[in-house]
N, C-alpha and C positions, 0 to 999 in steps of 0.2 A: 327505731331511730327517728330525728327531727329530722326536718328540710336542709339544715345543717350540717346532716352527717355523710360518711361517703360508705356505700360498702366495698371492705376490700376485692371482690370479683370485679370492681369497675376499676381498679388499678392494676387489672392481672393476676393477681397472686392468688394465690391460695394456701389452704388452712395443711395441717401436718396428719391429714388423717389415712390419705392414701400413701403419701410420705413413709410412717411408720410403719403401715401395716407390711409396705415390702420390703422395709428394713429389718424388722424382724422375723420376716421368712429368709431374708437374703442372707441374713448373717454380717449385717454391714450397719456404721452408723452414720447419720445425717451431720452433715459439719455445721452447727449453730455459728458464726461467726458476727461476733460484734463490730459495732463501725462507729464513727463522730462524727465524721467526713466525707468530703466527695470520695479525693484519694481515695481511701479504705474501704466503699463500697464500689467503686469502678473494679480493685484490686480485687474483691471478692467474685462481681461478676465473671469479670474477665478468667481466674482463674475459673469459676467454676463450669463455665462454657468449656472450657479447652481441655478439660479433665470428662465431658459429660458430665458433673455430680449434681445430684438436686441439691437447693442449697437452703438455710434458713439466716436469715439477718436480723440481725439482733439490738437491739437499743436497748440501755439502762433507762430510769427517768432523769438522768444527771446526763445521758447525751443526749435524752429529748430534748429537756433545756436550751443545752448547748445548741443544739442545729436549729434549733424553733420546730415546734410540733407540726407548722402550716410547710414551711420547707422540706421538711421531714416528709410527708408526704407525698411532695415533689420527686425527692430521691427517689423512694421508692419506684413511681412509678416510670421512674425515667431510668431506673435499675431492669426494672422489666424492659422496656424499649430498645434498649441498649441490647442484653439478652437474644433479644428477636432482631434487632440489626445486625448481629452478629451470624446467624443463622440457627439458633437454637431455641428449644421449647423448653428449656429445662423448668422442670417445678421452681419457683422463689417461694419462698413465707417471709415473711414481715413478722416479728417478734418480740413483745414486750418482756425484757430479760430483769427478774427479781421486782417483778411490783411491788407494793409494799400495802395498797388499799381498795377496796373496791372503788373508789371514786377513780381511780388510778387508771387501774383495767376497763372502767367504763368507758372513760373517756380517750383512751388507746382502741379499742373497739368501735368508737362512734367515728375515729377519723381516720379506720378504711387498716388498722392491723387484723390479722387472720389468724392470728395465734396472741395469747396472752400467758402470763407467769403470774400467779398471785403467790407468794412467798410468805407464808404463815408460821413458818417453819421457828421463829422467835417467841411465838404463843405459846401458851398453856394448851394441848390436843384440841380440845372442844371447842376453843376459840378460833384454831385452824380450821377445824373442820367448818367451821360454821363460816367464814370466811372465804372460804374454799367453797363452799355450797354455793354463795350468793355468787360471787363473778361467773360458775360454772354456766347458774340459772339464767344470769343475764346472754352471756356469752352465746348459748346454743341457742337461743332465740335467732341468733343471725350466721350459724352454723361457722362461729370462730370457736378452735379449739383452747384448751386451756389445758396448761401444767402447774401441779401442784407441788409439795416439798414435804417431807420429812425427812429430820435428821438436821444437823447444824455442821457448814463447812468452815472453816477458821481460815484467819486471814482478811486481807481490807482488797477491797476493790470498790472504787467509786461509790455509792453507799452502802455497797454491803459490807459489815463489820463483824468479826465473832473474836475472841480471843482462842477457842479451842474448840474443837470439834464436836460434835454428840452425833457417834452412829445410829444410823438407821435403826430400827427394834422391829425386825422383820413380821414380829405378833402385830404390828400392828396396821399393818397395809391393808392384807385386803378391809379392814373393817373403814378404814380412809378410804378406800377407792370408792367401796359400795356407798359411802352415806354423803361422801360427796361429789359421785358422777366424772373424776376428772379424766383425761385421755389421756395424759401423762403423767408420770410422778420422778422427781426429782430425788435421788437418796445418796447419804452419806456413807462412803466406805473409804474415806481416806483422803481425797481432793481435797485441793484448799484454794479461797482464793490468792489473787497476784501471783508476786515473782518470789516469794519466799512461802514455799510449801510446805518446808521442812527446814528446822534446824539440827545440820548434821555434825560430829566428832571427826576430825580428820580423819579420813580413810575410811568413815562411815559411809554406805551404802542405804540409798535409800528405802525404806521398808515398802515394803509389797500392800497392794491394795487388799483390802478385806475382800476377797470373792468369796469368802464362805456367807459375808452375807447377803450378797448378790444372787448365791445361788441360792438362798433361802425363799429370798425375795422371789427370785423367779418360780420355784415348784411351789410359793402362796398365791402367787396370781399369774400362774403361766399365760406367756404371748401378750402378755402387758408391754407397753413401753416403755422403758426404764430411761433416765436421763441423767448424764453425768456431768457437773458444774467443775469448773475450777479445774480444769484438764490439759492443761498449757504445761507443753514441756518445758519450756524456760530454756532454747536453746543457749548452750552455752558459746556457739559463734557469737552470738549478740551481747551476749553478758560481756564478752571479753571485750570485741569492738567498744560497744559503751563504753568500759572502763580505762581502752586504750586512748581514748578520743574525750576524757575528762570528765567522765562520767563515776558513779560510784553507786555498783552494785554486789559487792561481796556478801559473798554467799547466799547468792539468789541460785536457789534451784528449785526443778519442776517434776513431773511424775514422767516417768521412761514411757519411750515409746511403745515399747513389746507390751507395756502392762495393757497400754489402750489401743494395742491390738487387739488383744486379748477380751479386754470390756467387749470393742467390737465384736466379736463373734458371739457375744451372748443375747440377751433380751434387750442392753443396753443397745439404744437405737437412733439418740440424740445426746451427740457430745459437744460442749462449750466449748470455746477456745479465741480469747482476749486478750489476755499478757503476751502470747508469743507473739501476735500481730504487732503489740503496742511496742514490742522491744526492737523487732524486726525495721520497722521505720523509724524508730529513735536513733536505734545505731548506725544505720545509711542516713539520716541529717547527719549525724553527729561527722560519720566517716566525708560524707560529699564537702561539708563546709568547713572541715579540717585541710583539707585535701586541696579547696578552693578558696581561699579566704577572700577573695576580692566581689567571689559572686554572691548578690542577693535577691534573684531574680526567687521567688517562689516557686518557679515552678521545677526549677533544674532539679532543688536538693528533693523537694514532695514527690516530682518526678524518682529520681532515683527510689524514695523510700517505697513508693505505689511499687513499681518493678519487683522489689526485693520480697514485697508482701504478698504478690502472684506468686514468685517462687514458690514461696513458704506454704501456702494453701496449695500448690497444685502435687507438694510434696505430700501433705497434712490428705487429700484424696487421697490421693493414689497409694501409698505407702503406710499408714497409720488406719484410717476409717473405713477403707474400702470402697468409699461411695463412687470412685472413678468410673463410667460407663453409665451407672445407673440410671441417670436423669434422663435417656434418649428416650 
């Protein structure tokens, strides 16, 4: 690192390697939660102090942008502070979610994140791997961990785009994992991104997750940690409110809860979750400044939406991932 650079130990956090390794004896998964904002990273703290859950936060490079990388920073470490005002030690990671280039991950790595995502997962294998190789080699130089991807998840979110899926090919893990060193691997059995997961047939039922190739995965590289993208239930309270309060999101749906229960209790040990957040405080604007039309005060309706988005994560611990208690 230059003079320049910060490591992330001098902003408190830390990397997802003890993170994982007792989420996968625990039988429980780590809540990755994305954030753009103060709100939304207050919301995650705070929830996850009060659940005990270790937690990971997550940035695209389209909220790096957004918040400016030098401010970004800031969060972070005023995330941890805040954490320890509160009375708690719980683990934070700092998390580059879907990189897209080594220069990317480099530069997320030199200004103090403890975990990175390089997402090769659009290439040709060998061009993955080989990409995967390089941010791994850079990365462990400064003991940040790194997640990898195979398999393709459909759907848009912020810049990630697929029009369809391409499950995982469980032949081909461990020879990824071995030739490119990563601590995690990202795989597709069904997720998608956003708030349309799935286009369903009236009275259709959403289809069940691929665990046959989960468990595949798992008996090729047991005690691995397995990480699932694009895991947002798409609560339908929020869909509705949205759409009650002028909004229009028909036939947005998400993947049921019990399934990622379920994940939870396997190998899988790091699960995403960004659209429930994002709707969660959409639909409390929506609901507060319908409710109040005269107020424009910023912080009444954010306020409310921050509140709404604690619930929703302390729910998302406790009841879905497991992680509640853990972080103590």
């Amino acid at each position: 690192m230059t003079q320049n650079t910060i490591h992330y130990s001098e902003l408190g956090l830390v990397n997802t390697r003890e993170m994982f390794a007792a989420a996968v004896d625990g039988g429980y998964a780590i809540p990755a939660y994305n954030f753009n904002n103060m709100e939304q990273l207050q919301a995650i703290i705070t929830a996850c102090v009060e659940t005990a859950s270790p937690v990971i936060v997550q940035v695209s490079s389209g909220a790096r942008n957004y918040a400016n990388a030098v401010m970004l920073r800031g969060l972070a470490s005023g995330a941890v502070a805040m954490a320890r005002q509160m009375g708690s030690q719980i683990p934070i990671c700092l998390h580059l979610d879907h990189g897209d280039s080594f220069e990317l991950c480099k530069s997320c790595i030199d200004a103090g994140f403890s975990s990175v995502m390089i997402d090769g997962s659009h290439l040709p294998y060998d061009e993955n791997v080989a990409v995967t190789r390089q941010v791994v080699e850079y990365a462990h130089k400064f003991d940040v961990s790194v997640e990898g991807e195979l398999g393709v998840l459909a759907g848009i979110e912020d810049e990630v785009q697929a029009e369809r899926s391409t499950y995982t090919q469980p032949d081909e893990v461990e020879d990824f994992v071995g030739k490119t060193g990563v601590d995690s691997l990202a795989i597709s059995i069904g997720t998608s991104h956003g708030a349309y997961k799935f286009k369903l047939a009236p009275g259709e039922e959403v289809p069940p997750l691929r665990f046959d190739i989960l468990a595949e995965v798992e008996q090729r590289i047991p005690g691995f940690p397995i990480v699932l993208h694009g895991a947002s239930s798409v609560v339908p309270e929020y869909v509705q409110l949205i759409n009650q309060y002028g909004g229009n999101l028909d036939g947005a749906v998400g993947v049921p809860e019990e399934q990622l229960r379920r994940a939870a209790n396997s190998a899988v040990c790091k699960i995403n979750i960004d659209s429930d957040g994002r709707l969660a405080m959409t639909a409390k604007v929506r609901e507060y400044l319908a409710n109040n039309p005269s107020e424009f005060d910023p912080r009444k309706y954010l306020g409310a939406a921050r509140a709404e988005l604690v619930k929703l994560m302390k729910h998302k611990n406790e009841q879905v991932l497991g992680s509640a208690g853990k972080g103590c």
